[in-house]
C-alpha positions in Angstrom: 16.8 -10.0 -29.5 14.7 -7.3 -30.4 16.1 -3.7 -29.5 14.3 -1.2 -31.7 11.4 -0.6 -29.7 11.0 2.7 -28.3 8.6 4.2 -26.0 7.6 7.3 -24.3 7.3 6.0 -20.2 7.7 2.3 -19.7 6.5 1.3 -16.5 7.7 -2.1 -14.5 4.9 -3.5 -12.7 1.5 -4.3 -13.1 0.2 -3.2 -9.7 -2.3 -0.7 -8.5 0.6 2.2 -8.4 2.0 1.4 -12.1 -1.4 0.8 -13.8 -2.4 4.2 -12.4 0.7 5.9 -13.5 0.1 4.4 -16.9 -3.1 4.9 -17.3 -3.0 8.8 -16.4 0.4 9.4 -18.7 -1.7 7.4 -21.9 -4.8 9.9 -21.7 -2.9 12.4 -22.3 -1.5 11.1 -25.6 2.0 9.4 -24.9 3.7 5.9 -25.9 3.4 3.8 -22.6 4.3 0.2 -22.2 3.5 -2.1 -19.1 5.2 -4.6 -18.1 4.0 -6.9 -15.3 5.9 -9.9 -14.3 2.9 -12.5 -13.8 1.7 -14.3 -16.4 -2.0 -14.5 -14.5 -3.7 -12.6 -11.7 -2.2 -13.3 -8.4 -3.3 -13.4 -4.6 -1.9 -10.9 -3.1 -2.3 -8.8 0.3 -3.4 -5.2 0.9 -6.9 -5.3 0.6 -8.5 -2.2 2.3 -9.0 0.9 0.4 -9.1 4.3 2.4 -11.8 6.9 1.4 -9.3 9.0 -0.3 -8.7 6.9 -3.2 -12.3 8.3 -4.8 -10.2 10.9 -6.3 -7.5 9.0 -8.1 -10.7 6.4 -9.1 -12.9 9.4 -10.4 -9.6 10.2 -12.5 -9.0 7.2 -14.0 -12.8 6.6 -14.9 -13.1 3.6 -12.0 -15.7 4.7 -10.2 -18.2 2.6 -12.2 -16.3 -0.3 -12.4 -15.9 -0.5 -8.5 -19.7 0.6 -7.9 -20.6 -2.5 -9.9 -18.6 -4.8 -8.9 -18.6 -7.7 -5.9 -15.9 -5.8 -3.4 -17.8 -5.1 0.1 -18.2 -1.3 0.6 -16.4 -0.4 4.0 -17.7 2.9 5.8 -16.0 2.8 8.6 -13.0 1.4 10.6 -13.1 -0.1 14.0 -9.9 -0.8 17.1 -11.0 -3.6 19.7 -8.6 -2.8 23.1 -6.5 -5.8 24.6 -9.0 -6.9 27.2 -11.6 -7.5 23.5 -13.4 -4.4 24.0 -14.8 -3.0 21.1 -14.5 0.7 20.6 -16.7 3.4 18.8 -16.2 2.7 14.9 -14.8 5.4 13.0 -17.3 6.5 10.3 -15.6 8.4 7.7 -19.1 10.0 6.5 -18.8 11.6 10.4 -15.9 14.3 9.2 -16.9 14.0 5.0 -20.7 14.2 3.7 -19.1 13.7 0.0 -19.8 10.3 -1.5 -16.3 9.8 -1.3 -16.9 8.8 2.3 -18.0 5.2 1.4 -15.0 2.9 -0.1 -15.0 -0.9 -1.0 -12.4 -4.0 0.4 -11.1 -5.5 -2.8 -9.6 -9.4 -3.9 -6.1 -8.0 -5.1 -6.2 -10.8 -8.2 -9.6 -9.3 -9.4 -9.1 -5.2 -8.4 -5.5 -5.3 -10.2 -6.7 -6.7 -13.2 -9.7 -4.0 -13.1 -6.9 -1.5 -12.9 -5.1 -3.3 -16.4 -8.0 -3.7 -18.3 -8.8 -0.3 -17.5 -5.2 1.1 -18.3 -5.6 -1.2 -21.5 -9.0 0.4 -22.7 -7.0 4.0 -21.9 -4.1 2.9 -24.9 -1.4 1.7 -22.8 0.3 -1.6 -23.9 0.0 -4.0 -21.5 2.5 -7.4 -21.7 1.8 -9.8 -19.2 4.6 -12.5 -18.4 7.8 -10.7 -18.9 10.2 -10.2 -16.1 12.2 -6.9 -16.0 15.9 -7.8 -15.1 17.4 -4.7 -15.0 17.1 -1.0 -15.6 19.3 -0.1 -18.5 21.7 3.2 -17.6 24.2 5.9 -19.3 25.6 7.5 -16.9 22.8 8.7 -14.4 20.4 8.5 -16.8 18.2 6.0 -17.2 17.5 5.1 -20.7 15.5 1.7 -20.4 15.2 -2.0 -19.9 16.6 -5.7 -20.1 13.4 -8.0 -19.5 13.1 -11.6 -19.7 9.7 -12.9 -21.6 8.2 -16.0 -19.5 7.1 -18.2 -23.0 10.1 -17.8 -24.6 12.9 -16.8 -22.4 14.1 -14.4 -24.8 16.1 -11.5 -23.3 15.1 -8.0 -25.0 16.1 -4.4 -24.8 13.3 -1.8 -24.5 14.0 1.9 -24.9 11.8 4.6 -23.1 12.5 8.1 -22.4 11.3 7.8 -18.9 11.1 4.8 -16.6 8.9 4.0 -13.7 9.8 1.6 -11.1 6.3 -0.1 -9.4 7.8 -3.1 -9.3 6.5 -3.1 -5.3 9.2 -4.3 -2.7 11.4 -6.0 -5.1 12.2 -1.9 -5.3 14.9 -2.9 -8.7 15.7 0.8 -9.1 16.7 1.2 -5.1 18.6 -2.1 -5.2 20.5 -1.7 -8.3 21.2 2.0 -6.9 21.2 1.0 -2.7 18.9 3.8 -2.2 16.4 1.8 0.8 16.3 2.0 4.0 14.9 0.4 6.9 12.6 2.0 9.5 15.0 0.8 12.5 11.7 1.4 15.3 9.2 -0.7 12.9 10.9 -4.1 12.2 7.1 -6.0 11.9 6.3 -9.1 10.8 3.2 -10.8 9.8 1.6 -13.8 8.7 -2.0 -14.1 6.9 -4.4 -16.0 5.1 -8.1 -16.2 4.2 -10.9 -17.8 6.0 -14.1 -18.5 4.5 -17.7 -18.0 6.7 -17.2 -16.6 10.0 -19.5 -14.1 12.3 -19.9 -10.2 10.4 -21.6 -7.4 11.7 -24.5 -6.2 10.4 -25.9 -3.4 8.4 -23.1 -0.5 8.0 -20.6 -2.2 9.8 -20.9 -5.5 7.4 -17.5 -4.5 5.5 -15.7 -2.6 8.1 -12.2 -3.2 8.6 -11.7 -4.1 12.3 -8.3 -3.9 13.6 -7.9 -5.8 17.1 -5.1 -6.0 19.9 -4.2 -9.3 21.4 -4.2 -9.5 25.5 -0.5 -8.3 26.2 -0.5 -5.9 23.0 2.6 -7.8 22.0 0.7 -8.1 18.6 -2.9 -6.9 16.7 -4.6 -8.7 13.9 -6.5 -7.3 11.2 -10.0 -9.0 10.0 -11.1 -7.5 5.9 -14.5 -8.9 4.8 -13.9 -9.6 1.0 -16.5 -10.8 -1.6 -17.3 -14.6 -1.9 -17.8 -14.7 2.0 -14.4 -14.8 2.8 -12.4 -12.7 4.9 -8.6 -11.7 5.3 -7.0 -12.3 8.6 -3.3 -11.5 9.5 -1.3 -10.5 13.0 1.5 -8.7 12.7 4.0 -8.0 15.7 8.2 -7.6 16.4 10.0 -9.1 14.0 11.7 -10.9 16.7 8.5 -11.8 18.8 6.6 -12.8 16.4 9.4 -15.0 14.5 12.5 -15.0 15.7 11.9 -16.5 19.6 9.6 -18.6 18.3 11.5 -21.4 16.2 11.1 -24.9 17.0 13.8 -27.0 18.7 14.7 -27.8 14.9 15.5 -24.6 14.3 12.0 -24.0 11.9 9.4 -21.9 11.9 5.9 -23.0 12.4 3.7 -20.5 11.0 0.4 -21.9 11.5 1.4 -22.9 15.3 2.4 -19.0 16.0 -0.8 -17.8 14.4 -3.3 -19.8 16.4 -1.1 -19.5 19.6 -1.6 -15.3 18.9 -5.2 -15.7 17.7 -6.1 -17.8 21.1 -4.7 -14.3 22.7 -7.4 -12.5 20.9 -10.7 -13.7 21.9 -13.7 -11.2 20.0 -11.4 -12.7 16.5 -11.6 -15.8 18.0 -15.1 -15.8 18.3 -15.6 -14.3 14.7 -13.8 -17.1 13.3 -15.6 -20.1 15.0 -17.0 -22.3 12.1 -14.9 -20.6 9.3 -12.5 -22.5 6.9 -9.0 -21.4 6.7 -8.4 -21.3 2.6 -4.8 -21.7 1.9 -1.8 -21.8 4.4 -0.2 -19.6 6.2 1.5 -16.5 4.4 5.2 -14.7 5.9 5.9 -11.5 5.7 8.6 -9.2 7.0 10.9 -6.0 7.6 7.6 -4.1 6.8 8.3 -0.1 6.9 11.0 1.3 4.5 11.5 4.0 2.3 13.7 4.8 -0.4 16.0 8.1 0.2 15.2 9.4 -3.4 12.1 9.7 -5.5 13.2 9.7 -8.7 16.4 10.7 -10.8 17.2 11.4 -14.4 14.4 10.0 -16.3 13.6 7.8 -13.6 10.6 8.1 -11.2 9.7 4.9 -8.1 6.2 4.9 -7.4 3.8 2.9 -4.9 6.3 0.1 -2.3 9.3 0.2 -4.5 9.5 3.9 -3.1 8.9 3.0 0.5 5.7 1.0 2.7 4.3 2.0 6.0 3.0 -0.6 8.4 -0.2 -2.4 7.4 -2.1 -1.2 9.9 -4.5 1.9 8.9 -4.0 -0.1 5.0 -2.3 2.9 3.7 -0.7 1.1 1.4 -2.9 0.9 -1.6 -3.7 4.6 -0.9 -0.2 5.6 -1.4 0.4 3.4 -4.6 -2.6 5.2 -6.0 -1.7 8.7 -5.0 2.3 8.6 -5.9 1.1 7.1 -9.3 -0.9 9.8 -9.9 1.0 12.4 -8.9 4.0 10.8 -10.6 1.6 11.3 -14.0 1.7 14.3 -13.6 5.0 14.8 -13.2 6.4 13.1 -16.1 3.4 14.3 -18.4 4.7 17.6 -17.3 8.1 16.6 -17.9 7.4 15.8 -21.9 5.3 19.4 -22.2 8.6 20.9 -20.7 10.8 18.2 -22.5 13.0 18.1 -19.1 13.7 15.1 -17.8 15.9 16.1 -14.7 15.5 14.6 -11.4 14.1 17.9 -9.8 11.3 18.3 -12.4 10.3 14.2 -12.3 10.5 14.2 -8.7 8.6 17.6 -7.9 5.7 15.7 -6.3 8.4 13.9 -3.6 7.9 16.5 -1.1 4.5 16.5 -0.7 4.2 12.8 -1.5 6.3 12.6 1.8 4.5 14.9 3.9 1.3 12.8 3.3 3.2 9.7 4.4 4.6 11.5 7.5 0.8 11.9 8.9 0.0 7.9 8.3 3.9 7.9 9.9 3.0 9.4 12.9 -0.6 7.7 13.6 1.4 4.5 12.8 4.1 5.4 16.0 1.2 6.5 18.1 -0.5 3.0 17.6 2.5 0.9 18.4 3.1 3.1 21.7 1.6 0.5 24.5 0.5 3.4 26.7 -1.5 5.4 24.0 -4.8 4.6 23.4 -7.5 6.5 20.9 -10.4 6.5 23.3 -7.8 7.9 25.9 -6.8 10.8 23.7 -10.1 11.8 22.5 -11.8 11.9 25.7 -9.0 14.6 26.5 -9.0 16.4 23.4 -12.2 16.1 22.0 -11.5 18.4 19.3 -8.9 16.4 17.3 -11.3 13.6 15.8 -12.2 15.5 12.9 -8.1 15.2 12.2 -7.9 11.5 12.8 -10.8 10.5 10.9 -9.2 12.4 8.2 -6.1 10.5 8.5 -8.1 7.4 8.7 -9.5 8.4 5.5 -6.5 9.2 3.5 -7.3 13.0 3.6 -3.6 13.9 3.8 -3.2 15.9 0.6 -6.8 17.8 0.9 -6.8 19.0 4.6 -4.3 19.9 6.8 -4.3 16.8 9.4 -0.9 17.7 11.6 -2.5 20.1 14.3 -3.1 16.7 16.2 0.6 15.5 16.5 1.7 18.0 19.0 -0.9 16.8 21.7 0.0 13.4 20.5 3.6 13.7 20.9 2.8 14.3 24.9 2.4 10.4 24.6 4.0 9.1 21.9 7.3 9.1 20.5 8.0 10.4 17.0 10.8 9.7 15.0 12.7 13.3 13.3 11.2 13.2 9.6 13.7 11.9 7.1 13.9 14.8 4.1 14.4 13.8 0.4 17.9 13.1 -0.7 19.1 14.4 -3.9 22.0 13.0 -6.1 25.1 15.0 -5.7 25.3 16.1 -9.6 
């Protein structure tokens, strides 16, 4: 067992919210390790960027990368009504001239290791394979890790003055402290695959992301053109609708069965997919939106899911790995110039991390409210399509987007915001 390394941040998880963090921290001159549980790339889902993640890109020297690379740029996003009517796409270049406007949809094994490399050229240590068992404490303060390496199975101890937890919804800091919780009014499920050929708009609206209802609005599926002609399809509904009421007499699920009984509900997917090749069987998730009721704690920070997820459906997700990596960076670069490692200077950023999430929130409640519809509320108020295109685009943090929500909340229930708890020392 080897217990006499020591590093500045050590960072648990490989993915697009950890290599960020990483990265950023390792530019500006500090010790960081990474540690990312699988051995090889891996499929994974989340595949739509938003605008907004230029910014964090341009910051981490990306831009190039992504410019040259396969992933389909995306312009725009586009909602299809129950009875398979297409509605206006939303162009982000409408509300932002900046070349920011145009973004890409990304293969998850390919853009995550784009993000490592990257974090590798930038001087962190990256270890591949090695399985962080636990988060090593004295007192309240963390002071670093157990991990397991897959080749040998040796256990080892690695010290770091700060730890960040992206280790996505395993969330191993807000298990080991019970710090999640469940958004009671989102309990979603979803199941997912990839389909290769299939029908794609032309021109601009080649890479768009379309997001479609089914008939009853019981359910919506999303549709993400990636490279290599294939295309990622999921529904996602109730927990219990989707799942729950619809085991077999055996008491199983079958997946594939609930997926083309929901896709036969949608017909303009249907349609799309006529002729395609489904690639790999049919993927479960579920218990979507949760959030964790701290940020961070004494020389400990979570970043990206293993803080919290919102519903898939506007694919904030990646957005708000990139964004609470990079503003986590900051913070604990900050923390080292200041040497103060407290829970209020690591988690300084939590506040306005959260008020960012509270727009997609809100957009996300408005969606799954049957009686609202987009088209609906902008014919009445014109005015606010600036705001949701802004949302749409991830501009949370640059503009001020919540002048919409109170002619929103005519229609649409929305839950009290949940503030930031702190620990009680």
């Amino acid at each position: 067992m080897n217990t006499n390394q020591n590093y500045d941040t050590i960072v648990i998880g490989g993915g697009p919210a950890g290599s960020t963090a990483a990265t950023l921290i390792a530019q500006q001159g500090y010790r960081v390790l990474l540690l990312e549980r699988d051995a090889e790339p891996t499929f994974k889902i989340g595949e739509s960027l938003i605008p907004a993640t230029y910014w964090t890109f341009k910051r981490l020297g990306m831009l190039e990368k992504l410019r040259n690379s396969n992933f389909p740029q995306k312009f725009s996003v586009q909602f299809f009504t129950r009875t398979g009517k297409a509605t206006n796409p939303f162009y982000f270049f409408e509300t932002n001239p900046h070349e920011s406007a145009i973004t890409w949809q990304v293969l998850r094994s390919e853009f995550d290791q784009m993000l490592l490399d990257n974090a590798t050229e930038k001087g962190v240590e990256v270890r591949r394979g090695v399985s962080v068992r636990k988060v090593l404490f004295e007192g309240d303060k963390a002071i670093g890790i157990a991990a397991q390496n897959g080749k040998n199975n040796n256990f080892e101890t690695i010290h770091g003055t700060v730890i960040v937890d992206s280790t996505g919804q395993r969330s191993l800091i807000g298990r080991q402290l019970d710090l999640n919780t469940v958004e009671p009014n989102l309990k979603k499920a979803s199941l997912f695959t990839h389909y290769e050929g299939g029908h794609r708009d032309e021109g601009l609206d080649e890479g768009a992301t379309l997001i479609l209802h089914t008939e009853e609005k019981d359910s919506w599926f999303w549709s993400i053109p990636l490279p290599y002609n294939r295309t990622s399809i999921g529904v996602v509904g109730g927990l219990d609708y989707l799942l729950q009421n619809r085991r077999e007499p055996d008491g199983k699920l079958n997946t594939q069965k609930i997926f083309n009984e929901e896709l036969e509900k949608c017909q303009p997917l249907k349609q799309r997919l006529e002729g395609a090749k489904q690639l790999f069987s049919m993927q479960t998730t579920k218990d979507f939106s949760y959030r964790a009721s701290r940020i961070a704690g004494e020389n400990w920070v979570l970043i990206g899911d293993a803080f919290g997820f919102l519903d898939p459906v506007y694919s904030t997700g990646l957005f708000l790995a990139l964004k609470s990596g990079e503003m986590a960076a900051d913070a604990i670069v900050d923390a080292f110039q200041k040497d103060d490692f407290s829970e209020q200077k690591l988690g300084s950023f939590g506040q306005t991390f959260i008020e960012g999430m509270e727009a997609f929130r809100k957009l996300v409640y408005a969606f799954y409210t049957k009686e609202f519809s987009f088209a609906r509320f902008l014919s009445e108020y014109p005015q606010h399509l600036g705001g949701i295109v802004d949302i749409l685009s991830g501009d949370v943090y640059r503009r001020d987007v919540t002048h919409i929500f109170p002619d929103m909340s005519k229609t649409c229930y929305f839950p009290p915001e949940v503030p930031l708890e702190h620990s009680s020392h």
